[in-house]
N, C-alpha and C positions, 0 to 999 in steps of 0.2 A: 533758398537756392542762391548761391552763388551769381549776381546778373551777368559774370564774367564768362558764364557756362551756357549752353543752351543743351549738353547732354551730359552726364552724369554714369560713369558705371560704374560697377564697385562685385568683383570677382565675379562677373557675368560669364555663365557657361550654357551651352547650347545643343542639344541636339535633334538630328534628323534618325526617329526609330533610334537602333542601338549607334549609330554613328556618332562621335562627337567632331562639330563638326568649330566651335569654340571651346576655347582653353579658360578662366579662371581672366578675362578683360577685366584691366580697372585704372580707368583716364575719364581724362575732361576733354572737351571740345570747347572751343571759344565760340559765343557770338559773336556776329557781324562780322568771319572770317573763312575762308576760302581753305578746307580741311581736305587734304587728298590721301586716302586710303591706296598703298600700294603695297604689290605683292603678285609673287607667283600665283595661275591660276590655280584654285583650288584651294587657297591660305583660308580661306573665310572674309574675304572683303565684302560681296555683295549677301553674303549670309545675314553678316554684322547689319551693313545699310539697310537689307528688310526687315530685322529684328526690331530697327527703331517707328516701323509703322507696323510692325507686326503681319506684313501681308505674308511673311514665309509659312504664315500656319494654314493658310490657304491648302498649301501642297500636301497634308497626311498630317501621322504621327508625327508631334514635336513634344520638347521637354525644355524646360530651363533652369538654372539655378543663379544666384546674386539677385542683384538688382541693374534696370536702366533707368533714370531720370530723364525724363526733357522735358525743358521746360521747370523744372522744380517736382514733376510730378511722376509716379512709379508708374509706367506703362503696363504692367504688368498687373495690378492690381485688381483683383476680382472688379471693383466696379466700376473700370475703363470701360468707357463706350466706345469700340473700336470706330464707327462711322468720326464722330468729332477728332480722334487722334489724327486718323486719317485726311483730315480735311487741316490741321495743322501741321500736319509732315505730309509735304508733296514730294513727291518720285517720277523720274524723268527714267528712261530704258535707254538699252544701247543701239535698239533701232525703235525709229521715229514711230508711234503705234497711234496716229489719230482715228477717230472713229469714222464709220465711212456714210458722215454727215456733210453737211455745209459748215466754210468757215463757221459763220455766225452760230450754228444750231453745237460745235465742237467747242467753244470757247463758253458756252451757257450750259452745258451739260449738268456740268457739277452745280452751279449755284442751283436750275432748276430740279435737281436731288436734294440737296442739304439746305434747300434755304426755303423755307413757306410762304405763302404769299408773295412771290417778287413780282414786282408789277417791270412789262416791259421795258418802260422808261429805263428801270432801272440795270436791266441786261443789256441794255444799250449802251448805258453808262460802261458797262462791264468789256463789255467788248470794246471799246471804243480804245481804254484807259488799257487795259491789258494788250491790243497791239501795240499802245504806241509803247508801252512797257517794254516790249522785245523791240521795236525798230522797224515795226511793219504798217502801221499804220495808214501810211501814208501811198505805198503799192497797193492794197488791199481793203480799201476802204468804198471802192467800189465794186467789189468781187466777193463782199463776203455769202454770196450763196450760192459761190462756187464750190465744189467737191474739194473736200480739205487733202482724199487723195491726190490731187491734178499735181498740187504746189511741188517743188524739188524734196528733196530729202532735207537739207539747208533748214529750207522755209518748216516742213513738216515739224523739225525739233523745235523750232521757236515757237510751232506753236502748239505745241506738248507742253512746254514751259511757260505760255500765254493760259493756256488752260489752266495751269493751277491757279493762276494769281487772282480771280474773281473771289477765292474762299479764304481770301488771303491768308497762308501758309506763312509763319513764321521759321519754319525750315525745310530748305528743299533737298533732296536726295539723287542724285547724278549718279546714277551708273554708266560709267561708260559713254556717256552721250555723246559723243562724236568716232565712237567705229566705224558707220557706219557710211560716215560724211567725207567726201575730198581735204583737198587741203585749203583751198577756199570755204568749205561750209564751216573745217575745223576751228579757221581763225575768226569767223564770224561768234562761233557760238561760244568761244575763248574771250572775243571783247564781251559778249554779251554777259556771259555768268561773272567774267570783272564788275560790271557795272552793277549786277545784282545784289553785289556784297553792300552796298549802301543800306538795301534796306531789308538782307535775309540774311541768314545763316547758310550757308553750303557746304556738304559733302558731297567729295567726288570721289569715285571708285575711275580708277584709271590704269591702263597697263605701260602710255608712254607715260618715262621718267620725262624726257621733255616737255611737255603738258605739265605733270606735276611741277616742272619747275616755273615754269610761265604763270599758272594761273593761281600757284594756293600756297594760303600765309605759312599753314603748318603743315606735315606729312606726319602720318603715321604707316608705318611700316609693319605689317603681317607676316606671318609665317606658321602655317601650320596649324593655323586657330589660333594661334597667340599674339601678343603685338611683341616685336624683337626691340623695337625703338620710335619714338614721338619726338619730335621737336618742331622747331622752326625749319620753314623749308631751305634759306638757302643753306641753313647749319649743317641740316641732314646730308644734305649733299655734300657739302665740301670737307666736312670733319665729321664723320658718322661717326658713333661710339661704339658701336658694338662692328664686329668682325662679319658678321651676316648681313648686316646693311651694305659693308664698303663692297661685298662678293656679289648682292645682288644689284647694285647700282653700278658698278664695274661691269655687266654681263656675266658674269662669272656660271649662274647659273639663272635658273627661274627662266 
C-alpha cells in the first residue's frame, strides 16, 4: 500500500437490489487529510462513505463489483471480520445519535464490546483522554454520569466523535455532521475535525461548498454515482476542470 493513501479504489461499483446506486469509482484518498465528498443529494456520497465500513449492507439486498482498499487491505474479502473493520473506520451521522446512557457508560460502550478483559482503570483512562480529545474535558469531568441526552446538540457530536476514539480508528467517516448544529455548534465542530487531522484520516460528506472550503485539503466531487472531478480543495474551487463542477459550485443546479 501506498502509506500516501489510507483508501484505495479501483472501478468500484455498487448496488442497492437492481439499483445502481455507484458507477465504475477509481481514486485515492490521502492520509492524514481532510477529504470532502460533495454533490447533489442522491449522487452517492453517503453510499460511498458507508461502503468503506460496509454498514450499507445492514439495510437488504446489496451487490458490488472492483475493489476498495483501506488501509492496504481489500474490505470486501470473504475473510474480513466486519466487527474489527468497524472499529477501524469510525462514522460520525448528520444528527447527533448518543446512546441514552451516561456520559461515562457512552464513551466506554465500544471498548467494553471489542476489547476483553478491560479493567476499569483503564476505561477511565479512555474517557478521560478522549474528552479532552474533543475539548470537553474540562466542563464535564464532573458530570460524566450525567445523561449524554441532557448535553446540547454541540456537545452530543463531540461526543459521537469522543466515542470512537477509545478503539482508536484510524479513519473517521463524517457525514454531514454539523446539519443538525447552529452556527456556533457548526464552527466548533469545524475547529475540532481541523485538529483531528493530526492524528486521523477524515472524510466528510457535506452539502455546504463553504464548509468544504473551510475545512478539507482535497474535494471530490460526485455526480450520479460517479466522481466528475478530485483535486485539491482550493483548486477545485477556483479553476474546476470539468464544466459540471463549475455548474454545481456556481449553484447552477444540485
Amino acid at each position: 500500500m501506498n502509506r500516501n493513501h489510507v483508501v484505495n479504489t479501483n472501478e468500484f461499483s455498487f448496488w442497492y437490489g437492481n439499483f445502481q446506486a455507484l458507477n465504475k469509482l477509481t481514486f485515492n484518498i490521502s492520509s492524514y487529510k481532510i477529504t470532502a465528498l460533495i454533490g447533489p443529494s442522491g449522487c452517492g456520497k453517503s453510499t460511498f462513505l458507508k461502503c468503506l465500513n460496509r454498514m450499507n449492507e445492514r439495510g437488504g439486498e446489496v451487490s458490488h463489483e472492483g475493489s476498495i482498499q483501506v488501509f492496504g487491505e481489500d474490505i470486501y474479502h470473504p475473510i474480513v471480520a466486519l466487527p474489527e473493520l468497524r472499529k477501524q473506520v469510525g462514522m460520525v451521522f448528520q444528527k447527533p445519535n448518543p446512546l441514552p446512557l451516561s456520559i461515562y457508560d457512552n464513551l466506554v460502550f465500544g471498548a467494553k464490546t471489542h476489547i476483553k478483559n478491560v479493567k476499569s482503570s483503564e476505561l477511565d483512562h479512555m474517557v478521560e483522554s478522549s474528552l479532552k480529545r474533543v475539548g470537553m474535558w474540562e466542563d464535564l469531568k464532573n458530570q460524566l454520569h450525567r445523561s449524554a441526552l441532557s448535553l446540547s446538540l454541540e456537545k452530543q457530536q463531540r461526543l459521537c466523535i469522543a466515542r470512537l476514539l477509545p478503539l482508536k480508528p484510524k479513519l473517521l467517516l463524517l457525514d454531514e455532521p454539523c446539519s443538525a448544529l447552529d452556527p456556533a455548534g457548526i464552527e466548533a465542530i469545524e475547529i475540532l475535525i481541523k485538529d483531528l487531522k493530526k492524528d486521523y484520516s477524515i472524510i466528510i460528506v457535506t452539502h455546504s461548498m463553504n464548509q468544504a472550503k473551510r475545512v478539507s485539503d482535497e474535494t471530490i466531487f460526485m455526480y450520479m454515482g460517479e466522481v466528475v472531478e478530485m483535486g485539491q480543495t482550493e483548486e477545485l474551487f477556483t479553476s474546476p476542470k470539468q464544466q459540471k463542477t463549475a455548474a454545481y459550485i456556481d449553484g447552477r443546479f444540485g
